[in-house]
N, C-alpha and C positions, 0 to 999 in steps of 0.2 A: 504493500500500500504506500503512497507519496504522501509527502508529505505538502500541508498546503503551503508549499511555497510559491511568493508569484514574484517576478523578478522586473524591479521597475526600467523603461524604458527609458534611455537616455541618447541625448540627443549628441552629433559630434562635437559643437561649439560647449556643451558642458564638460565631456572629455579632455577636451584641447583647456580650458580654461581653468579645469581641474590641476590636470596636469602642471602648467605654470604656476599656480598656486603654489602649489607642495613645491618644485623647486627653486622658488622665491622664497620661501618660507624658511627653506633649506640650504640658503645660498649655494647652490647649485645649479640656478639656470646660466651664467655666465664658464662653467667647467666644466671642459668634455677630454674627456668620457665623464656621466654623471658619477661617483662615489657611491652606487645603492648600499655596498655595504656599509658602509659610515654612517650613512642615515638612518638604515636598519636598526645598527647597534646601540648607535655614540647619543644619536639625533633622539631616536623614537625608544631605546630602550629593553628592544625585544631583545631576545635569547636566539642564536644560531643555532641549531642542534644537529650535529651528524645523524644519520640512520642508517647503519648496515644495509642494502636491499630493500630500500622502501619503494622504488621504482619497478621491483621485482614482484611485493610484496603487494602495491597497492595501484600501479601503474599509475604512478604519479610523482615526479620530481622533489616537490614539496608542498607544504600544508603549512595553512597558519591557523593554530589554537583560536579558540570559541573565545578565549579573553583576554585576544592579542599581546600575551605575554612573549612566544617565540614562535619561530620559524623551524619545522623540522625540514631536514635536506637531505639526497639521497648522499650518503657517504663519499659516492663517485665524483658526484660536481666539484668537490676541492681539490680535483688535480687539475693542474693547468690549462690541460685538452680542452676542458668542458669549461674553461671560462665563461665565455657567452653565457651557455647554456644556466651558469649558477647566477649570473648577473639577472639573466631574464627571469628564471624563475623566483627571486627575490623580491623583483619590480613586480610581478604576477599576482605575487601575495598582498605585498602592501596595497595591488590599487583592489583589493579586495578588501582591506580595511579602508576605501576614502573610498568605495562605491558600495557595498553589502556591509557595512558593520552590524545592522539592525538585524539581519540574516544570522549572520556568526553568532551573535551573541545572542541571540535565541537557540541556540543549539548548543548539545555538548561536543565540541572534538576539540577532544586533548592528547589522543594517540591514535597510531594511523588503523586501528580496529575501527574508532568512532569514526574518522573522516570514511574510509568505506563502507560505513554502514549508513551513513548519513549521505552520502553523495548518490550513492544505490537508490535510496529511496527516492531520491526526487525525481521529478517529471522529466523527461528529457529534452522538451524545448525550454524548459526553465532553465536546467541545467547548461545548455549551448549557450542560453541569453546571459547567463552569468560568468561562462568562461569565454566569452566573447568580449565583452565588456573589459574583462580583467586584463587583455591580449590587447586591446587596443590600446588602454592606458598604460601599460607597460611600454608599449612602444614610442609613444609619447614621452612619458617620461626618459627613456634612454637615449632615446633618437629626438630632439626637440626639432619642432620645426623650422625654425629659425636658424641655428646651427645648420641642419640640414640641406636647407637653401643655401647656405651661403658657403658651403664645401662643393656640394653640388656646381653651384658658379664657376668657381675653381674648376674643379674637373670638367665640366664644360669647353670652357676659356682652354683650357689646356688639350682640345679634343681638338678643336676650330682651327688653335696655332697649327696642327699637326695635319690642314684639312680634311677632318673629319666631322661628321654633324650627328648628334646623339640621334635627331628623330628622324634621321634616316635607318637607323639599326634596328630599332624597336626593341627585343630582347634581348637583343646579344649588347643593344649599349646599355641596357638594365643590370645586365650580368657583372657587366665589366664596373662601372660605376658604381655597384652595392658590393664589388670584391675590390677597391679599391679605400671605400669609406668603412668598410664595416670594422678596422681595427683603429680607427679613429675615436667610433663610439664604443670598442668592446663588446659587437655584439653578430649574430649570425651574418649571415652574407642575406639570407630569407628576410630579415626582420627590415635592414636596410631596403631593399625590394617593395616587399610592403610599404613600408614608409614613403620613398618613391614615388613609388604609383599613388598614394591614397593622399597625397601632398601637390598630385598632377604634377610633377619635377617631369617624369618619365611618364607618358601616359599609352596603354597597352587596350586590347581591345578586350570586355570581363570588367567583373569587379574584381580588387584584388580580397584574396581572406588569407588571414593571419593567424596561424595555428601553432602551439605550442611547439618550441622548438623541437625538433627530432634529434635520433642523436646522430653523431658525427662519429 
């Protein structure tokens, strides 16, 4: 049985505006790559928590606790490989505390038993609407718009001198442009992509959608 959860609808301008918020707040929107862990810790206080196999365990990277004390993580993310991958899922959790707090903290999960018992039960477009949500503000957050433009520029400028013109390429200057930036923000070559396209920088024919990082 589901649980009545209904998952409120948000609009991109509150996303985007969110987003800026929390790294104004955080003096973080002028430094890139953003710090999520420093804010995580230093800023908001929470707990980082390694987990043996919790991606094995519960097919899911990490979980943020019902009374946003800590963050559990799969153990693997702390090797270097998976940078990206632990930056985003960080980002993931918290814009789940600045978009669903009222959610979490009606529920119990405080280990990864509750978070899959609790995630199982819910509806499944509720559950897309709320790991949607969380995917899009992560990327914001990591990837600011503003930054984003104005690296973009750069790689541009730098495509033109070499005469070459991005929107002649479509994918392949998508490609090269998000594997060019994506160690700038510390984050997938996908997420940059995303960002991209849903910033019209790079525009492709589709909506673009942003799914939890895969691994590498």
């Amino acid at each position: 049985m589901s649980h009545a959860i209904h998952v409120t609808f948000v609009p991109q301008r509150y996303l985007r505006s969110t987003a800026a918020e929390f790294l104004e707040a955080h003096k973080a929107h002028a430094t890139i790559p953003v710090d999520i862990e420093r804010i995580v810790e230093f800023d908001l206080g929470l707990d980082i928590i390694p987990i043996p196999g919790l991606q094995r365990l519960c097919r899911t990277d990490a979980f943020i606790s019902s009374d946003f004390g800590s963050i559990s993580v799969d153990d693997e993310l702390f090797e270097p490989r998976f940078q990206s991958r632990y930056r985003f899922s960080l980002a993931h959790e918290i814009a789940h505390l600045l978009l669903h707090r009222d959610i979490f903290v009606s529920r119990s999960i405080r280990s990864a038993e509750e978070y899959v018992a609790f995630f199982a039960s819910m509806d499944p477009v509720e559950y897309d609407q709320l790991e949607w949500q969380a995917n899009e503000l992560a990327g914001l957050v990591l990837v600011p718009p503003s930054a984003l433009a104005e690296r973009f520029l750069k790689v541009k400028r730098w495509a033109e001198e070499r005469g070459a013109s991005l929107e002649k390429y479509g994918e392949s200057a998508l490609y090269v442009v998000a594997n060019r930036l994506k160690d700038d923000f510390k984050v997938s070559r996908q997420v940059v992509e995303f960002r991209l396209q849903k910033d019209k920088l790079i525009t492709l024919s589709g909506a673009p959608r942003m799914r939890r990082e895969a691994r590498h």
